[in-house]
C-alpha positions in Angstrom: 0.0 0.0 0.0 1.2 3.4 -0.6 -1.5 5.1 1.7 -0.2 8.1 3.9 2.5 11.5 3.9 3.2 13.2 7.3 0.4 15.2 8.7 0.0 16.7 12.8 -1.9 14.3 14.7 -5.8 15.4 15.5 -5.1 17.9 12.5 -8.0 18.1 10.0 -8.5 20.6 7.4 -11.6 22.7 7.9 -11.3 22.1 4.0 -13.3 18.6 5.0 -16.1 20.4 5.9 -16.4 20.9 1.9 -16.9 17.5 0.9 -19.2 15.2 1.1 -18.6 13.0 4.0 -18.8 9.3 3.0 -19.6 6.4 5.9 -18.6 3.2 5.8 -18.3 0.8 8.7 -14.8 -0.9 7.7 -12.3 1.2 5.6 -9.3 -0.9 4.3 -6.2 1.2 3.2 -4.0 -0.8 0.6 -4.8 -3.3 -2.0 -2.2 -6.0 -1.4 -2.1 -9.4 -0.1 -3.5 -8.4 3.2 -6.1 -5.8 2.2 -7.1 -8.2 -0.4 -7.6 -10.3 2.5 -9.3 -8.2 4.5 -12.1 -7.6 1.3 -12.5 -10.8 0.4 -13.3 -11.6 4.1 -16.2 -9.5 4.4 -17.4 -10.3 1.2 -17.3 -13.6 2.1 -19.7 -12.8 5.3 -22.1 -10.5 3.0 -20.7 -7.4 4.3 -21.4 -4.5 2.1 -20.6 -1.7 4.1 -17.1 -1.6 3.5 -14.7 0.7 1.0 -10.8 -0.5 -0.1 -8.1 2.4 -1.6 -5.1 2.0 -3.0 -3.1 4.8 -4.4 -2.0 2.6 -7.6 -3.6 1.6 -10.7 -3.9 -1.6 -9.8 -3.7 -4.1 -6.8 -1.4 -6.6 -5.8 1.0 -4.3 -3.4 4.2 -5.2 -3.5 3.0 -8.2 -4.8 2.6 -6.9 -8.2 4.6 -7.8 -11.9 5.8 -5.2 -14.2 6.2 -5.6 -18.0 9.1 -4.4 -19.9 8.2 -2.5 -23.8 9.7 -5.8 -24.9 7.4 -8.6 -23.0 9.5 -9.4 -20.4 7.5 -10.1 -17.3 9.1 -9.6 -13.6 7.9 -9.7 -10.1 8.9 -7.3 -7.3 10.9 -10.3 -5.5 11.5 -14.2 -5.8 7.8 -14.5 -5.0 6.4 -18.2 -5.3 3.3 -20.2 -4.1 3.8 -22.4 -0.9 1.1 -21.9 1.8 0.5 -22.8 5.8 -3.4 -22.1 5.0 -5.9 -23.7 3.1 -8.1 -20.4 3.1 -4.9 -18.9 0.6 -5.2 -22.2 -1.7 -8.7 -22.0 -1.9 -8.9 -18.4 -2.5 -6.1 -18.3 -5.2 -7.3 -21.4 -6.7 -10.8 -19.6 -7.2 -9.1 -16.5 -8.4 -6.7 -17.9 -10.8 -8.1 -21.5 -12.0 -6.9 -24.9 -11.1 -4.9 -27.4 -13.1 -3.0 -25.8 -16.2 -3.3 -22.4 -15.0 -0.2 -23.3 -12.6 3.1 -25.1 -12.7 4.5 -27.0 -9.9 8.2 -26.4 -9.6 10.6 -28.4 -7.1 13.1 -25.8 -5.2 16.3 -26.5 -7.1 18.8 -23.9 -5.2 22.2 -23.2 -4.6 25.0 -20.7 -3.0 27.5 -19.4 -4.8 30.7 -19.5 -3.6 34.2 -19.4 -4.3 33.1 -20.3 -8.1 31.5 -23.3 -6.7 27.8 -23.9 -6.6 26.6 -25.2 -3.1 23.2 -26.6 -2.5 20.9 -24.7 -0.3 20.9 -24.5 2.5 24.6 -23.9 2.6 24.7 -25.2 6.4 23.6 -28.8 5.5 26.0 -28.9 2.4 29.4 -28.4 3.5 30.4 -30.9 2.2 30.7 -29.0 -1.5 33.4 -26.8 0.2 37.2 -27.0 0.3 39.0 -28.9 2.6 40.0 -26.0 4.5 36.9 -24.6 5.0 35.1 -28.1 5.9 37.2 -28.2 8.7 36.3 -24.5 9.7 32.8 -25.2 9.3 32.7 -28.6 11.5 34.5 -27.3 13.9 32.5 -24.6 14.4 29.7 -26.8 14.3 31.0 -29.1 16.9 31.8 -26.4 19.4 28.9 -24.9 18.8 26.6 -27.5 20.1 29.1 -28.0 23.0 28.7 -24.1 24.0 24.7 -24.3 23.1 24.7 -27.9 25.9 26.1 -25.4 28.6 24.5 -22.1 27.8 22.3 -20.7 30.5 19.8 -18.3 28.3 18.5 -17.8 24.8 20.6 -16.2 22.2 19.8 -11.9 22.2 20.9 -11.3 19.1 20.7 -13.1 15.3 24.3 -13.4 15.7 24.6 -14.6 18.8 21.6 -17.3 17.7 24.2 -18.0 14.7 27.2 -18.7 16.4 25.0 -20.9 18.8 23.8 -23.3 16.3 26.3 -22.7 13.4 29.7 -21.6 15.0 32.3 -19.5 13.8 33.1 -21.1 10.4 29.7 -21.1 9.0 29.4 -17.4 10.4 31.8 -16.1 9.0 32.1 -17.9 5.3 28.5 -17.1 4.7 25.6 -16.2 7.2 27.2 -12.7 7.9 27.9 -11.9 4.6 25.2 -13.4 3.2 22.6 -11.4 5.9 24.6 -8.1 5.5 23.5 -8.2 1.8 20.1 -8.8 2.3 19.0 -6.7 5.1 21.7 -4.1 5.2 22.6 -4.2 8.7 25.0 -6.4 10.6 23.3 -9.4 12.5 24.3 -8.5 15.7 22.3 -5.3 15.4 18.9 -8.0 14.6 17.1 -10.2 17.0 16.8 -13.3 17.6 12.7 -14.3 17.8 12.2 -14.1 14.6 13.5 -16.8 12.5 11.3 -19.9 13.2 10.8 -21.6 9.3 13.1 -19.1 8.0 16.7 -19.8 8.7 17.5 -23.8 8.6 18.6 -25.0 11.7 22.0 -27.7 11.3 21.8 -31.5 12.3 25.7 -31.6 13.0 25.8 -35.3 13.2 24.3 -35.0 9.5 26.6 -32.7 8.5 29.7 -34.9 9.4 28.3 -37.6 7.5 27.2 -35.7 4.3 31.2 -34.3 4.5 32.1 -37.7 4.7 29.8 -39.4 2.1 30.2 -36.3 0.1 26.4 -36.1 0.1 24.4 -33.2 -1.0 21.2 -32.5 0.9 18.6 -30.0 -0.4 14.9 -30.2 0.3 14.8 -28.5 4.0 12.0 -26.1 4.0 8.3 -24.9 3.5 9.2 -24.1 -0.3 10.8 -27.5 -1.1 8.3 -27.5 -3.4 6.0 -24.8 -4.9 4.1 -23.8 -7.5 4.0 -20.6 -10.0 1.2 -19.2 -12.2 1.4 -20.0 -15.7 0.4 -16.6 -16.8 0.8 -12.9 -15.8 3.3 -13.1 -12.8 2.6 -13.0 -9.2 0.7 -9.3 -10.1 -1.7 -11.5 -12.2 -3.1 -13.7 -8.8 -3.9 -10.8 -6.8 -5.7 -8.9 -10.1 -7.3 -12.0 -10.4 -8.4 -12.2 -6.2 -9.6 -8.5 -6.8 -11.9 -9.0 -9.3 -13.5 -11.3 -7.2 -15.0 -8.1 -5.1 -17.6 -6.0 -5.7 -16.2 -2.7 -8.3 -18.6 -0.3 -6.4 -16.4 -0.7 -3.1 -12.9 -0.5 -4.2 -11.0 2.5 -5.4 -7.5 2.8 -7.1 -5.0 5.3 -8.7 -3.3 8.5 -6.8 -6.4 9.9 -5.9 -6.8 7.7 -3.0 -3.6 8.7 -1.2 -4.2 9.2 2.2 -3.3 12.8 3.0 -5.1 12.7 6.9 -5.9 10.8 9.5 -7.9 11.8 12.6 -8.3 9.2 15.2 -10.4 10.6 17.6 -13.3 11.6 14.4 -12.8 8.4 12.7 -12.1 10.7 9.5 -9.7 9.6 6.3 -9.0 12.5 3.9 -8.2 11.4 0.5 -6.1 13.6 -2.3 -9.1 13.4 -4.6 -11.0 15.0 -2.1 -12.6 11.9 -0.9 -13.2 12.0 3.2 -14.3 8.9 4.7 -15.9 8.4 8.4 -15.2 5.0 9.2 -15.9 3.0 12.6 -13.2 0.5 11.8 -9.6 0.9 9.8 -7.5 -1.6 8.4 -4.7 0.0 7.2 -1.7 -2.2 5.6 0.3 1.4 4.9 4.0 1.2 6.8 3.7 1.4 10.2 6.4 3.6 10.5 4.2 6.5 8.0 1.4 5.6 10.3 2.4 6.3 13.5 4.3 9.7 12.1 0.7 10.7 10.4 -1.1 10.0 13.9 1.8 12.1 16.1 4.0 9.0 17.4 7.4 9.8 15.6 9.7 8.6 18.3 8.0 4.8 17.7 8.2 5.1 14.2 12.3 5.6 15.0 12.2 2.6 16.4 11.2 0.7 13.0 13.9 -0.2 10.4 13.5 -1.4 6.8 15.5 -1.4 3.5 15.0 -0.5 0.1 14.9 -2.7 -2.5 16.1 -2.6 -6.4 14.7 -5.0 -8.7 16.7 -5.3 -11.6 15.9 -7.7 -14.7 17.6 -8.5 -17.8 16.0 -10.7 -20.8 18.4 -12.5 -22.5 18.3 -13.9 -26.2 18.9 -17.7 -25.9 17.6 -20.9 -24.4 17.6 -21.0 -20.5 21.6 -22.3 -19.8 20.5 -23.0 -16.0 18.5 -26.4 -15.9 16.4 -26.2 -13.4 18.0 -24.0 -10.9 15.3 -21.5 -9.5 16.8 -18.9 -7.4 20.6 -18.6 -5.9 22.2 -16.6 -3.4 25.5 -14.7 -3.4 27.3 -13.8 -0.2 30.5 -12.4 -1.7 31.3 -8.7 -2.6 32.1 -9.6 -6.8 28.3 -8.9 -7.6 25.6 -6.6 -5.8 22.6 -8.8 -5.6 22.0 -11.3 -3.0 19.6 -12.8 -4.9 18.8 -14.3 -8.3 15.7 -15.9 -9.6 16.2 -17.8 -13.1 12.5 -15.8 -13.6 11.7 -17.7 -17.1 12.3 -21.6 -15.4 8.9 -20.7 -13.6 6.9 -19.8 -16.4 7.2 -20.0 -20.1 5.4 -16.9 -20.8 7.4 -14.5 -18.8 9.1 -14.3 -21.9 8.2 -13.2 -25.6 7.7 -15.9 -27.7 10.6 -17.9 -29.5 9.5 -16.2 -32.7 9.8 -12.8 -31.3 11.9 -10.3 -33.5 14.4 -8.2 -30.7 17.0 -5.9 -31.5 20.2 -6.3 -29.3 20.4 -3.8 -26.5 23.9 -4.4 -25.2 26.2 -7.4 -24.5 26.7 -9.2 -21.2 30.8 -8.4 -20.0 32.7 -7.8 -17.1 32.6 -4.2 -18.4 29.0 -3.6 -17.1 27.8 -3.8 -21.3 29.4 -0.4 -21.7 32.0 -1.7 -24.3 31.1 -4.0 -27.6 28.8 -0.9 -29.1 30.3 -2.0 -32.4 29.3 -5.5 -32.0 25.6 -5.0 -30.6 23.5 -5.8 -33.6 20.6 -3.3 -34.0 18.3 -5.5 -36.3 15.7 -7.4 -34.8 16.4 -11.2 -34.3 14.3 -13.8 -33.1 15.2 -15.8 -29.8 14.1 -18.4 -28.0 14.7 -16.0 -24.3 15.2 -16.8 -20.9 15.8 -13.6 -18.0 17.5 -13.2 -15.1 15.9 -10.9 -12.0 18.0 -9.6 -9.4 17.4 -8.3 -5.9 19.7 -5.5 -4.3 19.6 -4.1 -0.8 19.9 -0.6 -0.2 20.0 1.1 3.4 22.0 4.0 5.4 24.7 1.1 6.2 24.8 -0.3 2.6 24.3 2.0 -0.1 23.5 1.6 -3.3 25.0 3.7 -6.8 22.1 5.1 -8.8 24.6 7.5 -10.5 22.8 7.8 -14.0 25.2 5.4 -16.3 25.8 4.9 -19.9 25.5 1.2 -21.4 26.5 0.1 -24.7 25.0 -0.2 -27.7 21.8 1.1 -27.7 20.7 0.1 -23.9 20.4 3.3 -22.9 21.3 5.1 -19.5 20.4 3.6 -16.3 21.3 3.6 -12.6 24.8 2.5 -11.9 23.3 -0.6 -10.1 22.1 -1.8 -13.4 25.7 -1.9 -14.6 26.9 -3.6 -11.7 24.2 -6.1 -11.8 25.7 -6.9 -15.7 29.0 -7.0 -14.2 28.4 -9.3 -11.2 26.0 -11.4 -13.6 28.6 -12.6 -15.6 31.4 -12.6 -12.4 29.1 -15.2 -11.1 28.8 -17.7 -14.3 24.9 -16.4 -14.6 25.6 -14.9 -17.7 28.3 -15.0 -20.5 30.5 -13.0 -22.1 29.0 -11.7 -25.1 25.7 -12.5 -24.2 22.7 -10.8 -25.9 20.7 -8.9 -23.7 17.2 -7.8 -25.0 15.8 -6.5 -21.9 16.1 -4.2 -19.0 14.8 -3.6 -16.4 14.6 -1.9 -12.9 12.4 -0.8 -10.2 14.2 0.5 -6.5 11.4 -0.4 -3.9 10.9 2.6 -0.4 10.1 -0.4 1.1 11.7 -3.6 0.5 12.1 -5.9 3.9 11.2 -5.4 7.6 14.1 -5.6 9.7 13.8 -7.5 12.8 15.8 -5.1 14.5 16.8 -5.4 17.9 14.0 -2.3 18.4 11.0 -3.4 16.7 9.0 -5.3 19.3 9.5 -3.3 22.0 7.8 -0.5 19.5 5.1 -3.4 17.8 4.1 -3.9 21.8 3.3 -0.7 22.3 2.1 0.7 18.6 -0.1 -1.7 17.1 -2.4 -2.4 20.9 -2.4 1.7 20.6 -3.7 1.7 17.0 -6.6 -0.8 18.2 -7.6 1.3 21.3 -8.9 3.4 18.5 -10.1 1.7 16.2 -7.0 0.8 13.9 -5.8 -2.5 12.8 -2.3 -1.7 11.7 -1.8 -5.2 9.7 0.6 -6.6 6.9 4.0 -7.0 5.6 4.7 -3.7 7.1 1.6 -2.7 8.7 2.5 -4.9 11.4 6.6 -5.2 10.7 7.3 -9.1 11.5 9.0 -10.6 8.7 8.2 -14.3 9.8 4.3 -13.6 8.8 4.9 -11.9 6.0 5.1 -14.0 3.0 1.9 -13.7 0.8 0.0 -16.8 2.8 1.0 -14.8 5.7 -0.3 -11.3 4.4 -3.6 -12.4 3.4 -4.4 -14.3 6.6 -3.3 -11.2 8.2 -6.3 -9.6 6.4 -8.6 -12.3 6.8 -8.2 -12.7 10.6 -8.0 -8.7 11.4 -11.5 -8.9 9.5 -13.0 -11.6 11.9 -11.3 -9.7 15.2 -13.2 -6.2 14.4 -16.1 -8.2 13.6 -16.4 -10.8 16.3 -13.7 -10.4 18.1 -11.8 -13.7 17.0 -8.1 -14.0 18.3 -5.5 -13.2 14.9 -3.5 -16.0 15.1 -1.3 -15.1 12.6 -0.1 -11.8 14.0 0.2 -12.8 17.4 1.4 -16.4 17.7 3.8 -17.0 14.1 5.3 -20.2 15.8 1.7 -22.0 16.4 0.8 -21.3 12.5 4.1 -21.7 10.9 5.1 -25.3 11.7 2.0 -26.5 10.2 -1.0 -26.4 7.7 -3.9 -24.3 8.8 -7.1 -25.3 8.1 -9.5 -24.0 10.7 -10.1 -20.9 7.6 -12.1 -21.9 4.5 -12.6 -19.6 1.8 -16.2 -20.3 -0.1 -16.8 -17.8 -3.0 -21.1 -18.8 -2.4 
């Protein structure tokens, strides 16, 4: 959602007074997973009395899927389908279809490292490393569980949680790195509560053995296997989910940018002039805009997030990768931490095989800036696979958007672009030489919620506020906690704020991640009837 700009709390413009006032009992700010959630909730229970805004064209939140001049589709993220809920599959599978309109995928993923390619996750699959740093990594392992036998308290910090279960050698060859580059902060300055599912714990008599039998093991995890749609990107489910609501109580495009909020009237002021008395909010904007809009700045200080750049390239040629589906890179020779082979998942996130391209630039360890002899300007046909990228940006990791030539005729683009070439072909991604067709890039305000060592003594305090009157602060970052914020996550977030304003049912999700994440929930059904 990209509801909300600073305003002085209680402040509302005698300007209001020339609108008409609109009523509604539930207002829902943002049309992403968890909005979405929240609409299709009350229409599921015959609510009518209900209004959802988002200041985009379109829904789907960060959850959305861009389209590049030359048909190249790519998400906001390495977005795919796995769920803990059967209310998500039922509602996507009435949204988007069953059967053909998806394609099952199993999780093929690796580390890059040292020029090597290690299976994810790295902590069960030493056994791909060098000698030297197998014996660093098992002996960190091993003293690790001897410390952990002996320690009198739970780890404080994400380091400290790290050095408890992985030890020093896995630490310091990948998990720090690795983390730095994803969340742009060190993981001593990140807690410790929030990893559950998300980081793989290490059997350390399995990873002797795997070292010994040379063994690699990869299907840890809720995504072992998951499933992608077969048309129109991750944007294209939640289009799909939003057509399934009424058009009479939804709104979308910059108009509906929330420009005030006043708590104690129960009043939303929109930029198109729309005011909106409410007796309930669910707002999925940041939490951090929130509590500045409503006069709480020094909680909003307490929240961290990063920014996220989305870069894609389409590339003439037949995918090289198999059927790897996204990799991560802990080392400094490229910027992303993250790549997605984004045309393994889906045959039409590419133009057709038949598709006449021209030749942007080439792929080199230049960045593409050299070869502008050798870029061919006449269209060609392909077949086409692309790559998309994810790069952090924050105060302790910036990121170069210096405006920067390419070659041939790609154009000028941020300097991360460039580097993203660079560190494409420094990894074995992409050639030397190779044609790219496409480009793309997209820097997101808000790309991940840090689990900083300050955000739940601020959540503790904010989001019970926020209810007191009449505000369910919910979402990836309406309510800041990474471990429920995958899609399944965001929705039921939605869902299940719905059912507490209306009967007072207890949000599971939000309050208790380690009950819903271990398992499949199915207490939730979602009947479109």
């Amino acid at each position: 959602s990209c509801a909300g700009q600073l305003a002085p709390y209680g402040q509302v413009s005698k300007r209001l007074k020339d609108f008409t006032m609109e009523k509604v009992d539930v207002l829902i700010l943002g049309a992403g997973p968890t909005g979405l959630g929240a609409a299709t909730r009350l229409h599921q229970h015959k609510k009518t009395d209900w209004k959802l805004y988002d200041c985009f064209d379109e829904p789907g939140g960060l959850a959305c899927t861009d389209l590049t001049p030359q048909g190249f589709y790519f998400d906001m993220g390495g977005h795919v389908i796995f769920s803990h809920f059967k209310y998500f599959d039922d509602l996507i599978d009435t949204a988007v279809g069953r059967g053909d309109n998806w394609n099952n995928h199993q999780r093929v993923s690796y580390v890059r490292l040292k020029g090597r390619w290690v299976a994810y996750p790295f902590q069960n699959n030493v056994s791909a490393l060098d000698v030297d740093d197998q014996v660093d990594c098992l002996t960190g392992l091993v003293e690790a569980k001897l410390q952990n036998a002996v320690a009198q308290s739970k780890p404080h910090t994400f380091d400290e949680w790290i050095l408890r279960v992985m030890g020093e050698g896995i630490a310091n060859i990948f998990m720090r790195p690795y983390n730095f580059k994803v969340w742009g902060i060190p993981t001593h300055l990140m807690q410790a509560s929030w990893m559950g599912e998300r980081v793989a714990t290490v059997d350390v008599n399995r990873a002797i053995s795997n070292v010994l039998h040379k063994k690699e093991e990869a299907g840890w995890g809720p995504n072992a296997t998951f499933r992608f749609p077969a048309e129109g990107g991750t944007g294209g489910i939640w289009k799909k989910v939003a057509q399934l609501l009424p058009k009479e109580n939804t709104g979308y495009g910059p108009g509906k940018y929330m420009e005030s909020l006043d708590l104690d009237e129960k009043v939303a002021k929109f930029q198109d002039g729309t005011t909106v008395k409410y007796n309930s909010l669910i707002s999925t904007m940041p939490l951090d805009r929130l509590l500045r809009m409503v006069g709480q700045p020094e909680w909003a200080d307490g929240l961290t997030y990063s920014h996220c750049h989305i870069i894609g390239l389409g590339i003439r040629g037949a995918n090289p990768h198999g059927a790897k589906c996204w990799l991560y890179f802990p080392e400094d020779n490229c910027p992303f931490y993250r790549a997605t082979i984004f045309s393994h998942y889906a045959e039409k996130n590419c133009p057709t095989a038949d598709t006449e391209l021209p030749t942007l630039c080439l792929g080199g360890l230049d960045g593409g800036v050299s070869d502008n002899t050798n870029t061919d300007s006449n269209s060609k046909t392909g077949p086409y696979h692309s790559l998309m990228f994810e790069v952090c940006e924050s105060d302790m990791k910036p990121v170069n958007q210096d405006p920067t030539k390419l070659g041939g005729t790609a154009g000028t683009w941020p300097q991360v672009v460039m580097d993203t070439i660079k560190g494409a072909v420094a990894t074995g991604l992409m050639g030397e030489g190779a044609e790219i067709v496409s480009i793309y890039h997209r820097r997101l305000e808000y790309g991940y919620p840090t689990p900083s060592l300050g955000r739940d003594p601020v959540l503790q305090k904010a989001l019970p506020w926020l209810r007191e009157r009449n505000v369910w602060s919910r979402g990836r970052f309406g309510s800041y906690k990474y471990e429920v914020a995958n899609q399944d996550h965001s929705l039921m977030l939605g869902v299940q704020a719905v059912d507490n304003v209306l009967f007072g049912a207890l949000e599971t999700t939000l309050h208790h991640p380690s009950i819903v994440n271990p398992q499949k929930n199915m207490e939730y059904t979602y009947t479109s009837e």
